[in-house]
Each structure stands twice: as structure tokens, then as C-alpha cells.
mmCIF file of the N, C-alpha and C atoms, coordinates in Angstrom:
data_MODEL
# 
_entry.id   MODEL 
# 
loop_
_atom_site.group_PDB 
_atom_site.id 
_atom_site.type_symbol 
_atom_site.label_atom_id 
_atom_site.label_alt_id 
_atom_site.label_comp_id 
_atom_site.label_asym_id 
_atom_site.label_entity_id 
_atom_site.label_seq_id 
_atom_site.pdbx_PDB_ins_code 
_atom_site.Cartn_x 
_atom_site.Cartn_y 
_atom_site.Cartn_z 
_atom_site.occupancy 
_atom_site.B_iso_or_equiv 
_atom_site.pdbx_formal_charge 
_atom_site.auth_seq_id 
_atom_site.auth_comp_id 
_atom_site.auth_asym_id 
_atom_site.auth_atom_id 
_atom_site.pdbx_PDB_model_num 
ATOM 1   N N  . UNK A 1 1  ? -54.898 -34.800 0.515   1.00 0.00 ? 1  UNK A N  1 
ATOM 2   C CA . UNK A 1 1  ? -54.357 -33.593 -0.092  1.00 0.00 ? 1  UNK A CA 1 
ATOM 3   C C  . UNK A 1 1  ? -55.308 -33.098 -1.191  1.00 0.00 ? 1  UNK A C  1 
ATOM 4   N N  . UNK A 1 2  ? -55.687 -31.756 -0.900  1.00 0.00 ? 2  UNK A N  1 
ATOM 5   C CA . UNK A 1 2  ? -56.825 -31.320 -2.162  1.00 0.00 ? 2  UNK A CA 1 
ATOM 6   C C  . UNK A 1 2  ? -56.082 -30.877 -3.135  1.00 0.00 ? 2  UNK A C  1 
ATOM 7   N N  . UNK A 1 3  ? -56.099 -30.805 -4.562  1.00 0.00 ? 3  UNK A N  1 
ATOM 8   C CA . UNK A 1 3  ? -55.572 -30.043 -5.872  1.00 0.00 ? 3  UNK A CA 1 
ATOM 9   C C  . UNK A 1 3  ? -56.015 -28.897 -6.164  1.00 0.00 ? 3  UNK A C  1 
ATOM 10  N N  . UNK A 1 4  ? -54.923 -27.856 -5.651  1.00 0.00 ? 4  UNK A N  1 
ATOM 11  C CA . UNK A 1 4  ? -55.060 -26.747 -6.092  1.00 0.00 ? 4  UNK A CA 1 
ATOM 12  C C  . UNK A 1 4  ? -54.728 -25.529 -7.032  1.00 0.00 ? 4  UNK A C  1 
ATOM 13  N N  . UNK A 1 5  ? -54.939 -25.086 -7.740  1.00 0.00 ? 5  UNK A N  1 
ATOM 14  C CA . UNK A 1 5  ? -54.401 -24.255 -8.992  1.00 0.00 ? 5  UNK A CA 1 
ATOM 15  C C  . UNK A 1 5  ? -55.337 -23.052 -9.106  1.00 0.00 ? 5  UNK A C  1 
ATOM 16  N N  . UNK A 1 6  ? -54.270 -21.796 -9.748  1.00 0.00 ? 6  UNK A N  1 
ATOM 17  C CA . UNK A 1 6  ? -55.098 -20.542 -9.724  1.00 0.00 ? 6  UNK A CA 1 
ATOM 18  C C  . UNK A 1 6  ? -55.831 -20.282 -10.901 1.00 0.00 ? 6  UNK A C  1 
ATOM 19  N N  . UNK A 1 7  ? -57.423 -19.844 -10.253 1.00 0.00 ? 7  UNK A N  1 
ATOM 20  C CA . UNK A 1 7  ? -57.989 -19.772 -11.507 1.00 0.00 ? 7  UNK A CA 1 
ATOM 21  C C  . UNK A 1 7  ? -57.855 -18.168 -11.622 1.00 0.00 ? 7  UNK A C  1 
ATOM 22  N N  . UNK A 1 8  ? -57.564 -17.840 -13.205 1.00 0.00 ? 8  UNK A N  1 
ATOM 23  C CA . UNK A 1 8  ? -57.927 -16.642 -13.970 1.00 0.00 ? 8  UNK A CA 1 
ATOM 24  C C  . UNK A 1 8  ? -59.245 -16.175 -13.777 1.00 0.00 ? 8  UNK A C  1 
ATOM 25  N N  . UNK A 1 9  ? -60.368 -16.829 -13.618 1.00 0.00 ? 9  UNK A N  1 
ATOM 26  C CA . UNK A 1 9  ? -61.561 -16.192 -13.412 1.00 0.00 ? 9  UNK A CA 1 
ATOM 27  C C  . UNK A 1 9  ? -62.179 -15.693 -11.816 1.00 0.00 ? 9  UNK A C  1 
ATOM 28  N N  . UNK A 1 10 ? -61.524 -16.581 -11.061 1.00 0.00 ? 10 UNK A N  1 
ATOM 29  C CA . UNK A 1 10 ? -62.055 -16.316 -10.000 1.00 0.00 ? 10 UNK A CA 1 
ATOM 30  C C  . UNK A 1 10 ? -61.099 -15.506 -9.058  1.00 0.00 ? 10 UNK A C  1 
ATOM 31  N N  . UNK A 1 11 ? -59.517 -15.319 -9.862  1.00 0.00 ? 11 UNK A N  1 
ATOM 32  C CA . UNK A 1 11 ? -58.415 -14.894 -9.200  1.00 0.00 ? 11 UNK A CA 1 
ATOM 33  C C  . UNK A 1 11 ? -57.971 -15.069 -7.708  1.00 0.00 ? 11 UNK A C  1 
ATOM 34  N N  . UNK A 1 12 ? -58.515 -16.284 -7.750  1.00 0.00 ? 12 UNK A N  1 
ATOM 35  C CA . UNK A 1 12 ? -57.885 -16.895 -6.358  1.00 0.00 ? 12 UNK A CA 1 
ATOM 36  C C  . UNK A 1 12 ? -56.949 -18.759 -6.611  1.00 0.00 ? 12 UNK A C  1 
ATOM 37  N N  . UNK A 1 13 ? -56.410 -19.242 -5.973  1.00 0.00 ? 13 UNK A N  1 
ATOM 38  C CA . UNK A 1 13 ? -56.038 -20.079 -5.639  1.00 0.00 ? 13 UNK A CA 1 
ATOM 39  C C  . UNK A 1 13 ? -57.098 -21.064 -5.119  1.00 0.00 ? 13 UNK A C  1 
ATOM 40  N N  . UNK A 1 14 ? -57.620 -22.269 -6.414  1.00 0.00 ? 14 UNK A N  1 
ATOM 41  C CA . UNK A 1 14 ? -59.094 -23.177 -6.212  1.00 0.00 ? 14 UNK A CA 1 
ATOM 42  C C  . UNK A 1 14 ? -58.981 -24.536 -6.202  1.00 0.00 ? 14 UNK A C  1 
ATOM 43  N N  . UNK A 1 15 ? -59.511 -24.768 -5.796  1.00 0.00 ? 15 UNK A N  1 
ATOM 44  C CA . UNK A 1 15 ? -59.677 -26.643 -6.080  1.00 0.00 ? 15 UNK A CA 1 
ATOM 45  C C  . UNK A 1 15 ? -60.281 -26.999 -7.276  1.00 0.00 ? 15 UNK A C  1 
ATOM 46  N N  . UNK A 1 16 ? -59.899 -27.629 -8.227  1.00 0.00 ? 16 UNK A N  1 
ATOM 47  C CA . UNK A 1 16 ? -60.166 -28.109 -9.312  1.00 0.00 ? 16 UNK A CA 1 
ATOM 48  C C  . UNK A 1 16 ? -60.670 -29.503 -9.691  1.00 0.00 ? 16 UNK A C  1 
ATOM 49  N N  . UNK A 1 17 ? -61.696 -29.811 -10.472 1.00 0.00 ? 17 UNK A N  1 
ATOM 50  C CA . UNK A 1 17 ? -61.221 -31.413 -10.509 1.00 0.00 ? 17 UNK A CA 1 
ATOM 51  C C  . UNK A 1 17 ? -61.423 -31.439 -12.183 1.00 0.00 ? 17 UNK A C  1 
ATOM 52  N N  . UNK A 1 18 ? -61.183 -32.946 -12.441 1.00 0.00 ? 18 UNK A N  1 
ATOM 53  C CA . UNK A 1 18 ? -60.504 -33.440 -13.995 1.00 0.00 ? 18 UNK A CA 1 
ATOM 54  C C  . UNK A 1 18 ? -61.570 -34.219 -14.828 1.00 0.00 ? 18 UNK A C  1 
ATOM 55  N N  . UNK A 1 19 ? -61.432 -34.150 -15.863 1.00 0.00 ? 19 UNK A N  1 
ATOM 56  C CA . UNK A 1 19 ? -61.780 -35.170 -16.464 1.00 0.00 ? 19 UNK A CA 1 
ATOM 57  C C  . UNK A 1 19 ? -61.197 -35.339 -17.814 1.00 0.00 ? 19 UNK A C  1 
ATOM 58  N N  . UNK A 1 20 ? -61.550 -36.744 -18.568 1.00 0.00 ? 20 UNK A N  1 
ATOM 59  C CA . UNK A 1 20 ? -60.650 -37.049 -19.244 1.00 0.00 ? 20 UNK A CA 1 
ATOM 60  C C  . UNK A 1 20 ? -61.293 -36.924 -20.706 1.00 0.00 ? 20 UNK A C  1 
ATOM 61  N N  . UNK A 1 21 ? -61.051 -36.084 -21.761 1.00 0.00 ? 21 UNK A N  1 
ATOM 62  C CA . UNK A 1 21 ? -61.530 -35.736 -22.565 1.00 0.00 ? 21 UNK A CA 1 
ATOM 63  C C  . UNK A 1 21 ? -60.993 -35.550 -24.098 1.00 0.00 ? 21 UNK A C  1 
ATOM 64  N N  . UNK A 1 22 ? -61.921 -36.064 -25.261 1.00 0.00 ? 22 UNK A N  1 
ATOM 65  C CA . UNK A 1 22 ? -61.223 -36.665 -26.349 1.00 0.00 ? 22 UNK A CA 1 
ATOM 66  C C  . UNK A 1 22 ? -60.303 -35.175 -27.103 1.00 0.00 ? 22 UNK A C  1 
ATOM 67  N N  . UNK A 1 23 ? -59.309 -34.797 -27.373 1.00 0.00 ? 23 UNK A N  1 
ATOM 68  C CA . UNK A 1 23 ? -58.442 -33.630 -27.702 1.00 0.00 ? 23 UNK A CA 1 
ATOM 69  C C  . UNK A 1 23 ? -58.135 -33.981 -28.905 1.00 0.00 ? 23 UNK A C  1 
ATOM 70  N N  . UNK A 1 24 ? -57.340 -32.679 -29.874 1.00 0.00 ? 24 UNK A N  1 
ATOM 71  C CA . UNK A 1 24 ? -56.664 -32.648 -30.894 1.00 0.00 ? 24 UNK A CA 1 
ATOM 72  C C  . UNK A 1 24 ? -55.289 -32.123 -30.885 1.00 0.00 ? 24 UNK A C  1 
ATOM 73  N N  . UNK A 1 25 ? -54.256 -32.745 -31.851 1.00 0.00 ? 25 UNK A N  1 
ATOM 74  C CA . UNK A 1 25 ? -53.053 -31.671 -31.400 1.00 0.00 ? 25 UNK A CA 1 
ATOM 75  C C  . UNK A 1 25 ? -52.540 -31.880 -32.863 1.00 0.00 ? 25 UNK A C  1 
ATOM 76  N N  . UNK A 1 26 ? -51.507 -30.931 -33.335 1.00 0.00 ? 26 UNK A N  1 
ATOM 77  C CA . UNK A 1 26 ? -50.952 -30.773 -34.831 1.00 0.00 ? 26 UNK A CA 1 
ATOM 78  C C  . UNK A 1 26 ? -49.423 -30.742 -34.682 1.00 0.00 ? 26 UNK A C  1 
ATOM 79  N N  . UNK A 1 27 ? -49.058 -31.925 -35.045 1.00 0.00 ? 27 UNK A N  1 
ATOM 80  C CA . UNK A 1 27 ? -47.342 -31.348 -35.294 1.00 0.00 ? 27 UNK A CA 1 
ATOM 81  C C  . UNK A 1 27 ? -47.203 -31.941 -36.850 1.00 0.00 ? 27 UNK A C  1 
ATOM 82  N N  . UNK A 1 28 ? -46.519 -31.491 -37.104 1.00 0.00 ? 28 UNK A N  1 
ATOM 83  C CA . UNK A 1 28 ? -46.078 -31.167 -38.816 1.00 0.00 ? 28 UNK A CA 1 
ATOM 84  C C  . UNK A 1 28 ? -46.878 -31.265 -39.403 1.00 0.00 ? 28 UNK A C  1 
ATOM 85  N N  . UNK A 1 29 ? -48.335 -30.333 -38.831 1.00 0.00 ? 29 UNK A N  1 
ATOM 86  C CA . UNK A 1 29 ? -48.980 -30.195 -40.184 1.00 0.00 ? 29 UNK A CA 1 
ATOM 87  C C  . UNK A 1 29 ? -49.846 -31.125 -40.018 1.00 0.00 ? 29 UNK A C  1 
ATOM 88  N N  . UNK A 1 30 ? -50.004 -32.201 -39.154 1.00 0.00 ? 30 UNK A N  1 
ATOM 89  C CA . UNK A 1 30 ? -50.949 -33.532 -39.334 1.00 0.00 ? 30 UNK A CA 1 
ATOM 90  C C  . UNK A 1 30 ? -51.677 -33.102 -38.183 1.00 0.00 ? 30 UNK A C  1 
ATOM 91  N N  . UNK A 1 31 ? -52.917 -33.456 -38.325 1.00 0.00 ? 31 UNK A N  1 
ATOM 92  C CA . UNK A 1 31 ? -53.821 -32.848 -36.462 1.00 0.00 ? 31 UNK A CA 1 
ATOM 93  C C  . UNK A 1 31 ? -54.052 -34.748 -36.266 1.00 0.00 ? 31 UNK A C  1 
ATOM 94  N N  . UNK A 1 32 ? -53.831 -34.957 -35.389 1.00 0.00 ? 32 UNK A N  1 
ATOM 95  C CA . UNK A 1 32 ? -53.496 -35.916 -34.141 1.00 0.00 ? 32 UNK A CA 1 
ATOM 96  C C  . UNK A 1 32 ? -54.758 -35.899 -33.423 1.00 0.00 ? 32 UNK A C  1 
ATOM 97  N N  . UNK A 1 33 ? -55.785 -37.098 -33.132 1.00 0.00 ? 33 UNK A N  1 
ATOM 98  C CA . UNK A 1 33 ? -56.604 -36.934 -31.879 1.00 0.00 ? 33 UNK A CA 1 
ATOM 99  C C  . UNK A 1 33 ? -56.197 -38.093 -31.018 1.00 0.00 ? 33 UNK A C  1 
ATOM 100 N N  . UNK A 1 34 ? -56.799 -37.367 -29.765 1.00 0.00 ? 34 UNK A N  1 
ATOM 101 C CA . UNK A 1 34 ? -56.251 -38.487 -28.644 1.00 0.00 ? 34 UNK A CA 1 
ATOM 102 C C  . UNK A 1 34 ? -57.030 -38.278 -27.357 1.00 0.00 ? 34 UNK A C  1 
ATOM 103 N N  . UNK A 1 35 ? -56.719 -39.001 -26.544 1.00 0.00 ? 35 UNK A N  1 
ATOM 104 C CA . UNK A 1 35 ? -57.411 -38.956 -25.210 1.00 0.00 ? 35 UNK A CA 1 
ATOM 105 C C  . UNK A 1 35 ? -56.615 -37.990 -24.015 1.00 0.00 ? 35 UNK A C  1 
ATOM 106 N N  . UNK A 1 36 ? -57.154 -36.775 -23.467 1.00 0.00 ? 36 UNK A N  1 
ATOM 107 C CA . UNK A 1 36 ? -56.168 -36.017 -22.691 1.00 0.00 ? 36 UNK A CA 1 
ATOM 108 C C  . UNK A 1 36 ? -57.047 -35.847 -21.411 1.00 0.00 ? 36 UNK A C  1 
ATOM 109 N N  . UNK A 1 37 ? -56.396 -34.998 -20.428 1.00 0.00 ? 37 UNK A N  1 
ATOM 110 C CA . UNK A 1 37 ? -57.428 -34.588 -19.335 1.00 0.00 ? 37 UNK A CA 1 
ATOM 111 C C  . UNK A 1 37 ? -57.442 -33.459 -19.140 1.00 0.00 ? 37 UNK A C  1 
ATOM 112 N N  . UNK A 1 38 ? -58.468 -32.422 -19.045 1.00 0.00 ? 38 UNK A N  1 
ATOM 113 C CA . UNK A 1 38 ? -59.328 -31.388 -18.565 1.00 0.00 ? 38 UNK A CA 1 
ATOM 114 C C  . UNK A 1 38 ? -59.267 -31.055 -17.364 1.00 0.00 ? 38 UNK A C  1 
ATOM 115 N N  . UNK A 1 39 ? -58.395 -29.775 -17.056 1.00 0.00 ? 39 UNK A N  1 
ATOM 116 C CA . UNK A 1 39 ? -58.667 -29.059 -15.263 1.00 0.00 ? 39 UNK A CA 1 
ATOM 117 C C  . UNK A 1 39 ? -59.510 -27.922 -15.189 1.00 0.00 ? 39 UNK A C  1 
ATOM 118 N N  . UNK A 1 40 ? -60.483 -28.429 -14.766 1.00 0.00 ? 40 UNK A N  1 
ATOM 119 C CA . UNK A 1 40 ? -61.604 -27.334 -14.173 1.00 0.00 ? 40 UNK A CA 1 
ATOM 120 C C  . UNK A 1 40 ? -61.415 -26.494 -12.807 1.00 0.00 ? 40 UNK A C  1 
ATOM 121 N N  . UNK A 1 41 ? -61.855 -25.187 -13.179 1.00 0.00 ? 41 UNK A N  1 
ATOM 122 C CA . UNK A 1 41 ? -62.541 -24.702 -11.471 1.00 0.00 ? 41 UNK A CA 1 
ATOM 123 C C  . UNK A 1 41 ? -63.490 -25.147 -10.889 1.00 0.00 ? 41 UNK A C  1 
ATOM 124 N N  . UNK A 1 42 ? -62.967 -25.590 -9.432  1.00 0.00 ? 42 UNK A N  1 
ATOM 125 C CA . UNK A 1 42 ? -64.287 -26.367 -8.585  1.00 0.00 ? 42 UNK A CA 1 
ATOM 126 C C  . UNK A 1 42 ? -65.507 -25.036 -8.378  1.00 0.00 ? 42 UNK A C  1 
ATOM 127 N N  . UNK A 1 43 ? -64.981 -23.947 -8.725  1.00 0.00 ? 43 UNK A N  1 
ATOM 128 C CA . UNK A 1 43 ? -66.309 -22.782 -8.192  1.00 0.00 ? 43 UNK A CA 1 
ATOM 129 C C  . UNK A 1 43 ? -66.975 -22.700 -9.658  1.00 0.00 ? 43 UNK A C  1 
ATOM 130 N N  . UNK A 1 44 ? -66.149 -21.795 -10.758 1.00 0.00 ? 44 UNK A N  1 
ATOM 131 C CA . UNK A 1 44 ? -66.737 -21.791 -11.657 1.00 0.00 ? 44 UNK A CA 1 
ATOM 132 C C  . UNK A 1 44 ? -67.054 -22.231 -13.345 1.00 0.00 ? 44 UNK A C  1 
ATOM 133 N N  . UNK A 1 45 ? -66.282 -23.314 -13.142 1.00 0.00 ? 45 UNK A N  1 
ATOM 134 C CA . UNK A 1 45 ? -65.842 -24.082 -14.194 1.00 0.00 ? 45 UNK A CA 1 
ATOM 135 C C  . UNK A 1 45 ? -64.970 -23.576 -15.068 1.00 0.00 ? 45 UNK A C  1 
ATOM 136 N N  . UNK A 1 46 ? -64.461 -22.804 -15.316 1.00 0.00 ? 46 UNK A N  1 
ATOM 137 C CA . UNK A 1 46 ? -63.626 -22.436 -16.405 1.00 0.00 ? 46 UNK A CA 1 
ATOM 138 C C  . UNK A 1 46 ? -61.736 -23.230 -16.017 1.00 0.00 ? 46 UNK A C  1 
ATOM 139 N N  . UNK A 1 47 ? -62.167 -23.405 -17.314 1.00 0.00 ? 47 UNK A N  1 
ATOM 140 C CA . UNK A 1 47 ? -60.540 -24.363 -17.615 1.00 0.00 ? 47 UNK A CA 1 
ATOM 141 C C  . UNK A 1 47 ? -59.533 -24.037 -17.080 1.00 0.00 ? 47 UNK A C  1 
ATOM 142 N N  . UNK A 1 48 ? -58.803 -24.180 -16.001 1.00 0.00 ? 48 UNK A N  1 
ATOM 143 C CA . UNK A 1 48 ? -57.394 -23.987 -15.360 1.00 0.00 ? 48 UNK A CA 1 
ATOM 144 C C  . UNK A 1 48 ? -56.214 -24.694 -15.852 1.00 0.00 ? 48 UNK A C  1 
ATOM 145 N N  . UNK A 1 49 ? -55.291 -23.601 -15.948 1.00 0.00 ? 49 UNK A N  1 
ATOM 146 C CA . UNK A 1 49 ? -53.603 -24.388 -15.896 1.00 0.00 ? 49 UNK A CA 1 
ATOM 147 C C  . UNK A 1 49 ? -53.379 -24.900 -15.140 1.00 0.00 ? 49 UNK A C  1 
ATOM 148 N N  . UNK A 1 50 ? -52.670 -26.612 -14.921 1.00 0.00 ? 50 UNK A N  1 
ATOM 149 C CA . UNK A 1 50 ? -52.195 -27.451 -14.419 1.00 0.00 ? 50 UNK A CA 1 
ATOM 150 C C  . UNK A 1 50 ? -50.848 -28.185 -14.873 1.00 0.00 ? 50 UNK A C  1 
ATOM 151 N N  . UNK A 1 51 ? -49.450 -28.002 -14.804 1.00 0.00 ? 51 UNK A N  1 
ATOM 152 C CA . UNK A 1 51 ? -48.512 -28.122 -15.441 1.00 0.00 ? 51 UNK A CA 1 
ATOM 153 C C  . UNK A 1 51 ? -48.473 -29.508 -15.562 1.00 0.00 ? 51 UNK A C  1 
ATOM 154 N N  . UNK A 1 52 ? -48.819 -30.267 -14.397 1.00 0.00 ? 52 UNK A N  1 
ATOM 155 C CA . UNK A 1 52 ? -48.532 -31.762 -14.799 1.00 0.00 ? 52 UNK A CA 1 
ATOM 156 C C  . UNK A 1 52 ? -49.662 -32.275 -15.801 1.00 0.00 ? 52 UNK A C  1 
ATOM 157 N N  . UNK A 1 53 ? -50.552 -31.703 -15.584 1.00 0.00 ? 53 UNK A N  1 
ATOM 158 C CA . UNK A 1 53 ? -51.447 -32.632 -16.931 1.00 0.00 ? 53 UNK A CA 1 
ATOM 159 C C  . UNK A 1 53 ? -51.252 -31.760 -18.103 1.00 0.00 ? 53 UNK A C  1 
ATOM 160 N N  . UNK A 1 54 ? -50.661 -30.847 -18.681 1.00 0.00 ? 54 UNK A N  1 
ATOM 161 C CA . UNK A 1 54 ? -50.145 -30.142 -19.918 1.00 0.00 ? 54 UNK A CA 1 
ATOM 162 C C  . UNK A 1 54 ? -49.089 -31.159 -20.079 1.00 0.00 ? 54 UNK A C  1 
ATOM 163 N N  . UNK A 1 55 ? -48.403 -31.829 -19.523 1.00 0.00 ? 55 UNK A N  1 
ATOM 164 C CA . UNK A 1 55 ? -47.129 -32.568 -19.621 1.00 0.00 ? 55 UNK A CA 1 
ATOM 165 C C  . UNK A 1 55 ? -47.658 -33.904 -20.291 1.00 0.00 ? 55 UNK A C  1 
ATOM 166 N N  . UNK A 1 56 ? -48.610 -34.398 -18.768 1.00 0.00 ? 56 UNK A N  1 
ATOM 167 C CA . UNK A 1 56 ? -49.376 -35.564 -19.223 1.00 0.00 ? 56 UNK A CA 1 
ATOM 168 C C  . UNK A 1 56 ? -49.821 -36.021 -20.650 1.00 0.00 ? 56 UNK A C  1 
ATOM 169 N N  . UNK A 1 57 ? -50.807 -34.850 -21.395 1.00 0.00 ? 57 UNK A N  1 
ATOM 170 C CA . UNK A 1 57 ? -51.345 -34.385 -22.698 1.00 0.00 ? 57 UNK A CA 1 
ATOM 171 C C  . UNK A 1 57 ? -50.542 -34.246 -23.678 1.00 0.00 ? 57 UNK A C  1 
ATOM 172 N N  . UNK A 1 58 ? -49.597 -33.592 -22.987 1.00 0.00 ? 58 UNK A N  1 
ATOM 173 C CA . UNK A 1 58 ? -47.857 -33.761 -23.966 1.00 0.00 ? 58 UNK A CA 1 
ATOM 174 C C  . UNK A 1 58 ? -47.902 -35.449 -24.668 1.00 0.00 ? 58 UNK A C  1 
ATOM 175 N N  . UNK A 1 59 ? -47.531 -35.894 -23.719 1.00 0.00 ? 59 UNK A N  1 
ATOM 176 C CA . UNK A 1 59 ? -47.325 -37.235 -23.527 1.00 0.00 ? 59 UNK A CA 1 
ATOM 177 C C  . UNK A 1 59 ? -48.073 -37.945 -24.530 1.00 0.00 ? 59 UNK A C  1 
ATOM 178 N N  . UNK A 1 60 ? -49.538 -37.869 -24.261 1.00 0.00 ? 60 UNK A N  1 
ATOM 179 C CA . UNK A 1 60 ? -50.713 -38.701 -24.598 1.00 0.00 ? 60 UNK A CA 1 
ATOM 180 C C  . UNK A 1 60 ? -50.685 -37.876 -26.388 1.00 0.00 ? 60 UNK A C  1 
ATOM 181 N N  . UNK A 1 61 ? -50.122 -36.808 -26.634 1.00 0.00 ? 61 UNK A N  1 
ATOM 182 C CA . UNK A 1 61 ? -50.250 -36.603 -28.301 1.00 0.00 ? 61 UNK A CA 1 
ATOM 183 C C  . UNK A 1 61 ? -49.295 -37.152 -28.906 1.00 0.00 ? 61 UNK A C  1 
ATOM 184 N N  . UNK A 1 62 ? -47.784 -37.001 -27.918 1.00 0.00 ? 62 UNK A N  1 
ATOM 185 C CA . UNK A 1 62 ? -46.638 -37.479 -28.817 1.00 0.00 ? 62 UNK A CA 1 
ATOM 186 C C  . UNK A 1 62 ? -46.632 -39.094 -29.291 1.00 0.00 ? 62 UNK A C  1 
ATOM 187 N N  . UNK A 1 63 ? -47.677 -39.718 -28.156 1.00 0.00 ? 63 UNK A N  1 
ATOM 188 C CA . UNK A 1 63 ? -47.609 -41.565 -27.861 1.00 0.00 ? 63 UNK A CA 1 
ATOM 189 C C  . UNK A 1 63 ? -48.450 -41.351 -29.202 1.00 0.00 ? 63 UNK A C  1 
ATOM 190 N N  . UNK A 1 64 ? -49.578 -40.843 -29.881 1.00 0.00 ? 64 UNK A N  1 
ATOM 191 C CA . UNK A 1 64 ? -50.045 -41.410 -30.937 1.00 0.00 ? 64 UNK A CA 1 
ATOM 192 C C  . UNK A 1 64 ? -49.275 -40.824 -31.797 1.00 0.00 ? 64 UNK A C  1 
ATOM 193 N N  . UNK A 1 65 ? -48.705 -39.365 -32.087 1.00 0.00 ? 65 UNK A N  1 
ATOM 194 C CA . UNK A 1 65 ? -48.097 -38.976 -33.063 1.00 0.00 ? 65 UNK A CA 1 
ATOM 195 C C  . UNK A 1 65 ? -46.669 -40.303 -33.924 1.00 0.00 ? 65 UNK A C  1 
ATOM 196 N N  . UNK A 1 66 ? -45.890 -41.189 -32.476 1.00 0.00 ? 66 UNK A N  1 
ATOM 197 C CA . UNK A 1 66 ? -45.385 -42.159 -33.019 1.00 0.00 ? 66 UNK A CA 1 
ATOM 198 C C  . UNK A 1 66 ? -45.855 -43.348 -33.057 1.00 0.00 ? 66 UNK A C  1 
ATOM 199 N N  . UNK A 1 67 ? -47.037 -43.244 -32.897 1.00 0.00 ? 67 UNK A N  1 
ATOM 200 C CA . UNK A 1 67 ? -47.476 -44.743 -34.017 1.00 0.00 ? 67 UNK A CA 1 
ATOM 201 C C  . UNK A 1 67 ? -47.887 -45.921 -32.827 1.00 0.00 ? 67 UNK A C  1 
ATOM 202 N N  . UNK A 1 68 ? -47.738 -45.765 -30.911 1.00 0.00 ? 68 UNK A N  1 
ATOM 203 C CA . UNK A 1 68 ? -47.698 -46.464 -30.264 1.00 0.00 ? 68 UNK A CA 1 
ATOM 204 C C  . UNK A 1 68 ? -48.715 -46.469 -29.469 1.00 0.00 ? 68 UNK A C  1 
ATOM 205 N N  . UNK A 1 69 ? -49.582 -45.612 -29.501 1.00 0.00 ? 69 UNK A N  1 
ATOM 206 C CA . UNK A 1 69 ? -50.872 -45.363 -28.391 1.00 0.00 ? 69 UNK A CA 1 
ATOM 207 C C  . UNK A 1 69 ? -52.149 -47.120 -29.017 1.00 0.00 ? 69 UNK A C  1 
ATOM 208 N N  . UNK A 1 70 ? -52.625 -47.021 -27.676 1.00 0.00 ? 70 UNK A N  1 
ATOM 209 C CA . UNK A 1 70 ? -53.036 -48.285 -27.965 1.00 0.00 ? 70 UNK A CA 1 
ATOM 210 C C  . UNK A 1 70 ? -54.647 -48.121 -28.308 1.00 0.00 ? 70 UNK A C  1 
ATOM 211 N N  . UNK A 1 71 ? -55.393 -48.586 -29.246 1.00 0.00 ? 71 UNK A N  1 
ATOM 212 C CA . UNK A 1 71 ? -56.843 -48.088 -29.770 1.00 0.00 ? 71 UNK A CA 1 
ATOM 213 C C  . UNK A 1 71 ? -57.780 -48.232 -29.127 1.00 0.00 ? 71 UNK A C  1 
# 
């Protein structure tokens, strides 16, 4: 099964692939870094929406925001 998501730049429906890349995120005021993943366009690289890894990334800020992500 290939992964597909629409890119804004190329305005079609593309294959993308990932990688996993060091991020920042801010809740109350504190900026948070952590490890998240990156969806690219397979044509022209520009960053695509992917709901499950926005979720994922969710995930991976809130795990350090409480104190449990592992170093």
C-alpha cells in the first residue's frame, strides 16, 4: 500500500515519504523540544498534511511536556 496525501503545491493527490525530525512545541508558555516526524512530497518536497502523524507529534510533545519521554 503506497501513502498518499494531497500536496498544496503540486495540487494533486502524492506519495509522500517521512522522516523523523528534532521539533519544538509551546504549551503554557514553556517551548518543549522533542522528536516528531516530517511528511514530504515524493515530487516536490514541500511539507504535506498527514493527520495521523500531526496526532503522532501530538503525542510525542505531550509525552515530554509530562515529564515521561525517555532521553
Amino acid at each position: 500500500m503506497k501513502r498518499k496525501t494531497f500536496c498544496e503545491e503540486c495540487r494533486n493527490e502524492v506519495e509522500y515519504t517521512t522522516a523523523r525530525v528534532p521539533m519544538t512545541g509551546t504549551l503554557k508558555d514553556k517551548v518543549y523540544h522533542y522528536i516528531g516526524t516530517e511528511a514530504r512530497c515524493a515530487n516536490c518536497g514541500n511539507l504535506v498534511f498527514v493527520a495521523e502523524i500531526v496526532v503522532d507529534n501530538l503525542d510525542a510533545l505531550y509525552t515530554v511536556f509530562r515529564g515521561t519521554a525517555i532521553a
